[in-house]
VOGU-3710 file (C-alpha; in Angstrom, 3 decimals, decimal comma):
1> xxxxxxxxxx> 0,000/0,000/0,000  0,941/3,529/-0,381  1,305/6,365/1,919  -2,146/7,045/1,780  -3,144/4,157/3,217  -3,831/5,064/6,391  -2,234/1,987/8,377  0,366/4,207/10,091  -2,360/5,682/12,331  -3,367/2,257/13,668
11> xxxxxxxxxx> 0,547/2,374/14,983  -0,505/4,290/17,574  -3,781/2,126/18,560  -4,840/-0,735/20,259  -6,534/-3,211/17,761  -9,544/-5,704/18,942  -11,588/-7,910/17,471  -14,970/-8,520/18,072  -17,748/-11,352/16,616  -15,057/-14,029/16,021
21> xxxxxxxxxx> -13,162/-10,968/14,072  -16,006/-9,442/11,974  -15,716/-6,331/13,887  -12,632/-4,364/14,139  -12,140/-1,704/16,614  -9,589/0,693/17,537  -8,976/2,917/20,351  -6,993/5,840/20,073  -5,641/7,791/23,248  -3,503/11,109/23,655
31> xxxxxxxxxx> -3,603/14,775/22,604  -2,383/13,640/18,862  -5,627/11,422/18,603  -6,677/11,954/14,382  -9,991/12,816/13,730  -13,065/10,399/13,660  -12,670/10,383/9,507  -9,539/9,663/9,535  -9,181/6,714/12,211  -12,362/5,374/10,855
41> xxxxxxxxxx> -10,692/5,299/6,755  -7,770/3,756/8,301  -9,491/0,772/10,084  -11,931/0,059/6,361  -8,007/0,761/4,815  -6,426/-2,251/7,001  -9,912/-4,515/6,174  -10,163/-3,902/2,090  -6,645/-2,503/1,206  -8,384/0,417/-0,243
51> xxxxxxxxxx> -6,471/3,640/0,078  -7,491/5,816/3,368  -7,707/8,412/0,685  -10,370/7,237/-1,489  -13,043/6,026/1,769  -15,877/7,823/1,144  -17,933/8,663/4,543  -21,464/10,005/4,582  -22,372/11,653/8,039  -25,576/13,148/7,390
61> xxxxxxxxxx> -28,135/11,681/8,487  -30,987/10,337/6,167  -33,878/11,031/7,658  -33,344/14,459/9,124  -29,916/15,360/7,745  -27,920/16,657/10,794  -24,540/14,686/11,863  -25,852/12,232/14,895  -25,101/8,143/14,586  -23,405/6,525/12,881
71> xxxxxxxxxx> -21,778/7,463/9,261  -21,975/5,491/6,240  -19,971/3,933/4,337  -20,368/5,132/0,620  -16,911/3,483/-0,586  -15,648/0,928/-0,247  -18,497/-1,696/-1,314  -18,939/-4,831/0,629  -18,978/-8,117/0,104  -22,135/-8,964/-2,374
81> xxxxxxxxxx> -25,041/-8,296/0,020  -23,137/-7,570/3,171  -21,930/-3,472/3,050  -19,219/-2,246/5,029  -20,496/-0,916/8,067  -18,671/1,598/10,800  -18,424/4,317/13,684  -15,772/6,422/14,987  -16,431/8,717/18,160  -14,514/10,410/20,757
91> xxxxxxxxxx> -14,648/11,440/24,290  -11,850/13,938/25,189  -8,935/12,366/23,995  -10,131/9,274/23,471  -11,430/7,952/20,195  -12,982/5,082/18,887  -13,298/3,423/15,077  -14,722/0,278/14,261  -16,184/-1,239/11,157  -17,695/-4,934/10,219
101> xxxxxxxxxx> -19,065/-5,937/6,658  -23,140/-6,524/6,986  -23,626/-5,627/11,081  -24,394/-2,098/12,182  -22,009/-0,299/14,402  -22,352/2,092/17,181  -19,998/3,390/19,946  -20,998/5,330/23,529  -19,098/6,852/25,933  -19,654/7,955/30,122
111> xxxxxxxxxx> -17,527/10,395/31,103  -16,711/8,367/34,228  -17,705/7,211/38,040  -17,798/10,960/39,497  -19,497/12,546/36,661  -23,149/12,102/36,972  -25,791/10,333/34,554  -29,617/11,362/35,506  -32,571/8,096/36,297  -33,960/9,907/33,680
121> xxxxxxxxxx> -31,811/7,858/31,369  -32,585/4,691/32,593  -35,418/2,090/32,388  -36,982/0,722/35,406  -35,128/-2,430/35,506  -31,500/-0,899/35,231  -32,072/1,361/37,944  -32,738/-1,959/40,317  -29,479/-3,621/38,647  -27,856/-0,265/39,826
131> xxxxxxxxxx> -29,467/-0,548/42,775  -28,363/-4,411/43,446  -25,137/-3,379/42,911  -22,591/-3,093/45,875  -22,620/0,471/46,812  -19,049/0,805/45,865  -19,666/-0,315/42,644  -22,987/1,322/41,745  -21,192/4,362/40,156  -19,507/2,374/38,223
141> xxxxxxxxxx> -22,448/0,334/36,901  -24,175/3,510/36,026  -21,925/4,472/33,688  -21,100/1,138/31,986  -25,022/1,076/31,184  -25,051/4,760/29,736  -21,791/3,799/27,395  -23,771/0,974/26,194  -26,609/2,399/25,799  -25,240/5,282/23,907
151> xxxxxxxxxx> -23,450/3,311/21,897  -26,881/1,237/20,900  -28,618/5,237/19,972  -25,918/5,678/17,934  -26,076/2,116/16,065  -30,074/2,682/15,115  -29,055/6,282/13,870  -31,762/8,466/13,848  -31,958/8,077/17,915  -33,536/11,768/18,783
161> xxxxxxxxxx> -37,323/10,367/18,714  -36,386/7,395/20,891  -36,511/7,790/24,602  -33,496/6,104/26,106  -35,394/5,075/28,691  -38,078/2,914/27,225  -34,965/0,586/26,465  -33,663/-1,859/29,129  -30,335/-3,124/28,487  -28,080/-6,174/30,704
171> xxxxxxxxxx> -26,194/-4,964/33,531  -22,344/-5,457/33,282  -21,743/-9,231/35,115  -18,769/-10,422/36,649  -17,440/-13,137/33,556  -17,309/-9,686/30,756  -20,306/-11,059/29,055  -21,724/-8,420/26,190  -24,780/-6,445/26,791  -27,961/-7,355/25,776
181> xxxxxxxxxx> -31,433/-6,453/25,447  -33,855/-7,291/27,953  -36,378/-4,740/27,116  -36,959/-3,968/23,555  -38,583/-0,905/21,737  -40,086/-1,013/17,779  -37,064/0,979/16,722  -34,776/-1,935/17,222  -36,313/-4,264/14,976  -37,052/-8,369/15,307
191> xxxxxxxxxx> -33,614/-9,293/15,774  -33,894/-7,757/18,929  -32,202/-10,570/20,537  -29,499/-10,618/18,408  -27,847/-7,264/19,474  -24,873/-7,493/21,359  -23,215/-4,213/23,266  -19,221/-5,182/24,031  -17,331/-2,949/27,175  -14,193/-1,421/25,944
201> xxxxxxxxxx> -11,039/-1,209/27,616  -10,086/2,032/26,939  -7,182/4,261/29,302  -8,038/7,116/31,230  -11,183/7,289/33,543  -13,821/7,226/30,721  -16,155/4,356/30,259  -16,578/2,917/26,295  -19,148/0,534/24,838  -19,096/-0,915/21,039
211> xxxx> -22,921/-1,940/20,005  -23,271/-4,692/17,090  -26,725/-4,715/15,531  -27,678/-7,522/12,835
//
């Protein structure tokens, strides 16, 4: 590849690999983090050996046309059938770029245990997981539920009609097991069940969540 490629940015990030590798993330940290385009072409540059330089992003969204959710991916095409999909978001200094051909992609952040997320947010049943929760660790739970389910607004897209707290996602468990849905909303769709919100390890004292929709 040429020095357009992109790949030296993903030098300076840590690389993981979601869905038995469909999904690539990478996490970017530091005052010389690139911008969300540019992270974002370099992770599709690794996965098609197309050119940083010719990924073609589209932020707007399509049904109202302001820059919320995830972007798409114009070029490059997929696999037949299966388009490449992506997100890239930061929080501060951190950053975040994934992409997977076919599943829909959405990253969250919380600021952090000491910053403060409203029961506003929340459904009924994750403010009793919060609750449940030791009291040490019920900061802490808070904001691993707002990362994921920011990160699940931002995978649907067009999030702004959907209350966040009609949905009702896992709480984080003790083995690392993803997120999922216990109470769905229309928006969603049927493969409800499907949807899978991964915790990110990410440095500093934010808290980062990677959504996978089908």
């Amino acid at each position: 590849m040429g020095e357009d490629d992109g790949m030296g940015l993903l030098d300076d990030a840590d690389l993981v690999a979601f869905e038995d590798g469909l999904v690539t993330a990478a996490v970017f940290g530091g005052r010389r983090r690139p911008s969300a385009e540019a992270a974002l072409a370099a992770v599709l540059a690794a996965r098609t050996g197309v050119p940083a330089d010719d990924v073609e992003l589209g932020w707007a969204c399509a049904e109202c046309g302001s820059r919320h959710g995830a972007p798409a991916i114009e070029y490059p095409p997929g696999p037949p059938g299966l388009p490449w999909r992506g997100d890239a978001a930061a929080h501060g200094s951190l950053l975040v770029a994934a992409s997977a051909p076919g599943l829909r992609i959405g990253i969250g952040f919380a600021a952090g245990v000491g910053s403060a997320v409203e029961d506003a947010a929340f459904h009924r049943s994750e403010l009793d997981a919060i609750d449940e929760a030791p009291h040490r660790a019920r900061d802490s739970v808070r904001h691993v539920l707002w990362a994921r389910k920011s990160a699940l607004l931002r995978a649907l897209g067009h999030s702004l009609p959907l209350e966040p707290a009609a949905l009702a996602l896992s709480a984080p468990t003790a083995d690392g097991a993803p997120g999922r849905i216990v109470r769905p909303v229309a928006e969603v769709g049927g493969n409800w069940a499907d949807v899978r919100v991964h915790d990110l390890v990410v440095p500093g004292g934010a808290v980062a969540a990677l959504a996978v929709l089908p």
